[in-house]
C-alpha positions in Angstrom: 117.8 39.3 112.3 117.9 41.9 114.1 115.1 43.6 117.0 114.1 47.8 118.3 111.6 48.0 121.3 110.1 51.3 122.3 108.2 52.4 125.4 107.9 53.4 128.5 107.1 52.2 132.3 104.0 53.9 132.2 103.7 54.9 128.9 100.6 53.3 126.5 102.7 50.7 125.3 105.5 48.4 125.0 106.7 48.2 121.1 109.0 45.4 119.7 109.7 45.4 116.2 111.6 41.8 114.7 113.5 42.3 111.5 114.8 39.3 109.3 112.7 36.4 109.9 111.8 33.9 107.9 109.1 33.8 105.6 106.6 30.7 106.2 106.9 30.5 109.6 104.3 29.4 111.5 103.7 32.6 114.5 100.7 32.6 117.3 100.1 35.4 120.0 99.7 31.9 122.5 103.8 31.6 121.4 104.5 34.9 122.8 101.8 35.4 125.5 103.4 31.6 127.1 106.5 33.9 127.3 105.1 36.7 129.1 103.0 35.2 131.8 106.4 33.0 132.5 108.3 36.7 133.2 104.9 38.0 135.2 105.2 34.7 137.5 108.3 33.3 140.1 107.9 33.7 144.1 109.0 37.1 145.4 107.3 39.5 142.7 105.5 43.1 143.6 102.2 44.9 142.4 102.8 45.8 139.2 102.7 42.0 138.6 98.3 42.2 139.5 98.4 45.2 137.5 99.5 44.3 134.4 98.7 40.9 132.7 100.4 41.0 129.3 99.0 40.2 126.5 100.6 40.8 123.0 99.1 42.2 119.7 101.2 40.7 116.2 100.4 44.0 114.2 102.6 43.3 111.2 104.2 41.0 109.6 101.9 37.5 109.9 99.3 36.3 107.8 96.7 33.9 109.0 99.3 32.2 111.2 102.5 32.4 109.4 105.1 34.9 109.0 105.2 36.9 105.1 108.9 38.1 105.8 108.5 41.5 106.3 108.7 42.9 109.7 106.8 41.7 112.5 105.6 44.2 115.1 104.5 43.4 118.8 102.6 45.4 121.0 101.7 44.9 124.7 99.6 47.6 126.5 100.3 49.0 129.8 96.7 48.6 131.6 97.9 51.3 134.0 98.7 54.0 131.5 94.8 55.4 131.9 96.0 56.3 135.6 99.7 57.8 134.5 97.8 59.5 131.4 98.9 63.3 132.3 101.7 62.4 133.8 102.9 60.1 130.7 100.7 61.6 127.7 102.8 63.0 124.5 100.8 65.9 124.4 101.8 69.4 125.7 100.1 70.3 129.5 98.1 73.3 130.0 99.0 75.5 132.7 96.2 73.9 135.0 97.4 70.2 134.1 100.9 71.6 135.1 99.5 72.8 138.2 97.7 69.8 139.2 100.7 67.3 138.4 103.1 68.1 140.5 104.6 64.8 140.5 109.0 65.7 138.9 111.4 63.5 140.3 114.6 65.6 141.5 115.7 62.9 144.1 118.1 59.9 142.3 117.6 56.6 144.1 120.9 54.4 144.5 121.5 51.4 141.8 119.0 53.1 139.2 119.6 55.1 136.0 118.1 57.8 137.7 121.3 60.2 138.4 123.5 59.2 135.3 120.4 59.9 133.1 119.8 62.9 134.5 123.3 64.7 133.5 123.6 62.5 130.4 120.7 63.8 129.0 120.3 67.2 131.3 116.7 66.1 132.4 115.6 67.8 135.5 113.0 66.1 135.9 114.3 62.1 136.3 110.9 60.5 135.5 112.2 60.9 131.6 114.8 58.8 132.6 114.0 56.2 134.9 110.4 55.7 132.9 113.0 54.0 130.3 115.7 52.5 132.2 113.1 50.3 134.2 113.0 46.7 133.7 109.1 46.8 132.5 111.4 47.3 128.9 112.5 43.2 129.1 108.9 43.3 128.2 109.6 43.9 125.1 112.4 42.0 125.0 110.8 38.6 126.0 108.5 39.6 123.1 111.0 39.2 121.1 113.1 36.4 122.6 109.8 35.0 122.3 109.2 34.8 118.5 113.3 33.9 118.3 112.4 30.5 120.9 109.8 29.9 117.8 112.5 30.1 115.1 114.5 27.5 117.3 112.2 25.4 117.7 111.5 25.1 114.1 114.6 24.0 113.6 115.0 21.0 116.2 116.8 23.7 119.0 115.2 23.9 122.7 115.7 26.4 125.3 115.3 26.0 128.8 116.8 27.0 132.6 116.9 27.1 135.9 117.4 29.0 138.9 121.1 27.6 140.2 121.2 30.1 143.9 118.5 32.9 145.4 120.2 35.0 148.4 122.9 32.7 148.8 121.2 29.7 148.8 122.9 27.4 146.9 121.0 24.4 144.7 122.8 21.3 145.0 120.5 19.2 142.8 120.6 20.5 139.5 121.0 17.6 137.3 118.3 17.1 134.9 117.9 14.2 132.3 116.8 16.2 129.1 115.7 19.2 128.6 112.1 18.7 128.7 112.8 17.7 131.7 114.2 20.3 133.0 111.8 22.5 131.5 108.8 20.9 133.1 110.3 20.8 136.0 111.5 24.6 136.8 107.8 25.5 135.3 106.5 23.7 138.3 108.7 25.5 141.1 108.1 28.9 142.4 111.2 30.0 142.5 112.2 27.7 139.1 114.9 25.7 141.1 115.3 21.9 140.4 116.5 21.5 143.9 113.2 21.1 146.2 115.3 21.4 149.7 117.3 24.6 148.0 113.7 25.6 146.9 112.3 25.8 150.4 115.3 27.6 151.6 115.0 30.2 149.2 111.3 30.9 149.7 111.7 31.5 153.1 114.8 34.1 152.3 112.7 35.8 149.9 109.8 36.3 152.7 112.9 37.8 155.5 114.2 39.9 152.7 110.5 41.4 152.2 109.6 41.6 156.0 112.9 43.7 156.5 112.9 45.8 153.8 114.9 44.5 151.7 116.0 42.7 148.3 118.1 39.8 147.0 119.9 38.6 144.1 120.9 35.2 142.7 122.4 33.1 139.8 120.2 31.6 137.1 121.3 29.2 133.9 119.7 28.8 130.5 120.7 25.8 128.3 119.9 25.5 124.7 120.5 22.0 123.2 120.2 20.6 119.4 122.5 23.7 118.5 124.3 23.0 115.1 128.1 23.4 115.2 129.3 26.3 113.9 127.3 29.2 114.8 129.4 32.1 115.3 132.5 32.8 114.2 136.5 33.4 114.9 137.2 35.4 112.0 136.3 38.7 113.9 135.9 39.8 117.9 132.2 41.1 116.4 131.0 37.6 115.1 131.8 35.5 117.6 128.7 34.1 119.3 129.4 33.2 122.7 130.7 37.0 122.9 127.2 38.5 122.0 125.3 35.7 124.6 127.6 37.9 127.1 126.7 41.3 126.1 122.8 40.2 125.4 122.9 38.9 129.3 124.8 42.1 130.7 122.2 44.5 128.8 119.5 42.7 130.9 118.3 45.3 134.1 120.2 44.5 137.5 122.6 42.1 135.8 126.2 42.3 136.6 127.7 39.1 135.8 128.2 36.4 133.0 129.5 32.9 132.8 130.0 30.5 129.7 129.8 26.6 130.9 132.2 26.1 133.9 133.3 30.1 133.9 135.2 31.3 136.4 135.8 27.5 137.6 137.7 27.4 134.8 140.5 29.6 136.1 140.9 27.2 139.8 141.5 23.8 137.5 144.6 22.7 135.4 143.9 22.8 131.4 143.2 19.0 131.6 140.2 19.8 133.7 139.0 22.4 131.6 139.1 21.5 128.0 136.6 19.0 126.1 137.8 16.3 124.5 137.0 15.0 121.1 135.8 11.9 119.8 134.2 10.7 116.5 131.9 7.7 115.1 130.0 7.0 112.3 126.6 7.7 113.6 127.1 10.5 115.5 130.5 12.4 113.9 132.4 14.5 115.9 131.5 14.3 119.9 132.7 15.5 122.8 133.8 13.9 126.5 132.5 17.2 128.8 130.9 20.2 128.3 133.1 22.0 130.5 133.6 25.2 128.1 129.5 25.5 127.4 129.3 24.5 124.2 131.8 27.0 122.7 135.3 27.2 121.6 136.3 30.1 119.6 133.5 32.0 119.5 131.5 29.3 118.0 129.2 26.3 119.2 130.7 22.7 119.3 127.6 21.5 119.1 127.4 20.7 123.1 124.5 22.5 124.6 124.9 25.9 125.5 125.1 26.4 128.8 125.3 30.0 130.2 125.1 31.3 133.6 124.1 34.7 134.6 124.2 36.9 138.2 121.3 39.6 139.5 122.1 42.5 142.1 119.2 42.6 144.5 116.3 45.0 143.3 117.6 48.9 144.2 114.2 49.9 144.7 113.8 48.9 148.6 111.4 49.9 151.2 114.5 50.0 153.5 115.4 53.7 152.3 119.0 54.6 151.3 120.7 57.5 151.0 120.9 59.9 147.8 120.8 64.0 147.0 118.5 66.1 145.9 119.4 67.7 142.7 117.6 70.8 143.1 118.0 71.0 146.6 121.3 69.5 146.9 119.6 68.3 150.7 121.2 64.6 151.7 117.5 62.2 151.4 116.4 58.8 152.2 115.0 57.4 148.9 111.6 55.7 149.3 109.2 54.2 147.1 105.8 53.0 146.2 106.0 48.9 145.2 109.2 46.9 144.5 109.2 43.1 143.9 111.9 41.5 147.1 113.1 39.0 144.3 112.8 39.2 141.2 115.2 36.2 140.1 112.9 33.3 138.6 111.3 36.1 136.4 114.8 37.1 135.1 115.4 33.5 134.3 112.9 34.0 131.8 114.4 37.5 130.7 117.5 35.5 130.0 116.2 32.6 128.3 115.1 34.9 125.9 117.5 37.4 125.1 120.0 34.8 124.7 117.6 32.5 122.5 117.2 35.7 120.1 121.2 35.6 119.6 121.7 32.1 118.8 118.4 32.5 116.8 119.9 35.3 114.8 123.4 33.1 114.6 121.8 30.0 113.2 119.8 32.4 110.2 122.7 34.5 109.4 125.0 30.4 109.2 122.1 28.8 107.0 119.8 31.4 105.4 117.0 33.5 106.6 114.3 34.0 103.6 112.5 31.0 103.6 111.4 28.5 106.1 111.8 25.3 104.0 115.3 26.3 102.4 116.8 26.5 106.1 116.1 23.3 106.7 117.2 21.9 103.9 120.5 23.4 104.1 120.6 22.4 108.2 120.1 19.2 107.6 122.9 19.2 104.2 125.5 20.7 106.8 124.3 17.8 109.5 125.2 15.7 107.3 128.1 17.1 105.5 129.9 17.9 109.5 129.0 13.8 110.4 130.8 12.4 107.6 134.0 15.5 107.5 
């Protein structure tokens, strides 16, 4: 299984196109849409949030509810493309238009794609870049992390998370007694933190971050239980699973950091500490004692919940201007701009969710088939068996 998205920040349209799924399974826009009001929501977002309310088109690949095999293609419109239309069309200005929009960006803003893009791809004009390199694309993204939480569950696999710190506010609470729980729970927070005292906290840092200007960061978790051991591999650096969950979470915008179960914990405790013990019975088969190492040893799952954890930079856009240089110019500037969101951490919670649901997702097909619904579980539940009894 594998996923493209197209489109840009003010372009007509975001474009995700899903190859590899299974045939027979049973696909709704309301599967997707849940999905993108959950990114669109969380305490601490901007403008663009009342702007946009997406909504997704399935243009390919389902029939009357179900997925034929062939590839599925989602589309979410950008409601604000009629106002960016000359500025963002495909077609070629005439001299007037040219005249009239007068809007090229020559000034890089610190923490974007902006500069790098720019002398990458010799664009003189940084709009062609940053257009692109803005997080509106996770649109597209959750679209597809979307349809890959529908494969899952299919199969008996849930996905959830939480938000673990916001500005350095820590949560302390973040026990949970299933993963329904700890679903309905985060969906019920503003900030999608289990903790209510850490919740309060970080409300209040995200309202001093916007009345001075500025922007913070955080940590956020996504578990996935009912995983299958197995998925992944050791055979090759390529295959192995929790390797991938890495790079998926470090391709999200603004991310810069990635833990799998304990993390970097792992390096301040003795081995004892560290590794999960085994144990076996006849109802269960092969358990273990902790989940210390997330669910993965090897490159592949254990068959303990996943448990990964990811860290967001603060937004670069600020209204607290840094400094940058004109290209054209080559004047020192103070970069400002027209709407940023202060925090924008509960919403990549949901980013992550998703991008890491469409790797295990794409793991548990390539492990036990991908053509048709029914044959998948058969040979999940054969290998359920088989691993109990081994």
């Amino acid at each position: 299984m594998r996923y493209l998205t197209a489109g840009e920040s003010h372009g007509p349209q975001q474009t995700t196109i899903i190859e590899g799924l299974p045939a027979n399974m049973e696909l709704l826009q309301e599967d997707i849409n849940t999905e993108l009001a959950r990114r669109q929501g969380g305490y601490g977002r901007g403008r663009r949030m009342q702007i946009e309310k997406d909504k997704v088109q399935i243009v390919s690949g389902v029939r009357h509810g179900r997925t034929t095999g062939a590839p599925v293609t989602l589309v979410v419109e950008n409601d604000d493309f009629k106002h960016w239309r000359k500025i963002m069309g495909s077609e070629p200005l005439t001299p007037e238009e040219e005249e009239e929009v007068k809007r090229k960006i020559t000034r890089p803003r610190p923490g974007h794609a902006d500069l790098n893009g720019a002398l990458k791809y010799g664009h003189r004009d940084m709009r062609n870049v940053l257009e692109r390199s803005s997080a509106r694309e996770t649109t597209a993204r959750v679209c597809a992390g979307a349809v890959a939480k529908k494969v899952l569950k299919t199969f008996g696999i849930e996905v959830g998370g939480q938000v673990l710190e916001i500005g350095g506010i820590k949560a302390e609470n973040t026990n949970y007694e299933s993963i329904n729980d700890l679903k309905e729970r985060t969906e019920a927070s503003p900030v999608r933190c289990l903790d209510k005292d850490a919740e309060s906290k970080m409300i209040q840092a995200i309202d001093d971050a916007k009345k001075e200007g500025d922007s913070i960061g955080g940590v956020v978790q996504t578990v996935i239980s009912g995983v299958p051991v197995g998925l992944g591999s050791h055979v090759h650096y390529d295959r192995k699973l929790d390797a991938k969950i890495a790079g998926s979470v470090m391709s999200i915008n603004a991310f810069k950091g990635v833990e799998v179960g304990i993390g970097f914990e792992a390096a301040r405790r003795p081995g004892s500490k560290v590794h999960d013990e085994i144990t076996w019975d006849k109802e269960n088969g092969y358990q273990r004692k902790t989940n210390n190492l997330g669910g993965f040893e090897g490159g592949m799952t254990t068959g303990m919940p996943i448990i990964i954890q990811g860290v967001m930079k603060p937004i670069p856009t600020l209204y607290k201007p840094l400094e940058s240089v004109d290209i054209d110019s080559k004047e020192a500037f103070k970069a400002s701009i027209e709407r940023s969101d202060s925090c924008a951490v509960p919403a990549a919670s949901v980013v992550m969710e998703n991008v890491i649901a469409f790797e295990v997702a794409s793991a548990l097909l390539d492990m036990f088939g991908s053509d048709r619904v029914d044959a998948i579980k058969r040979n999940l539940q054969e290998h359920y068996e088989w691993s109990r009894d081994f």
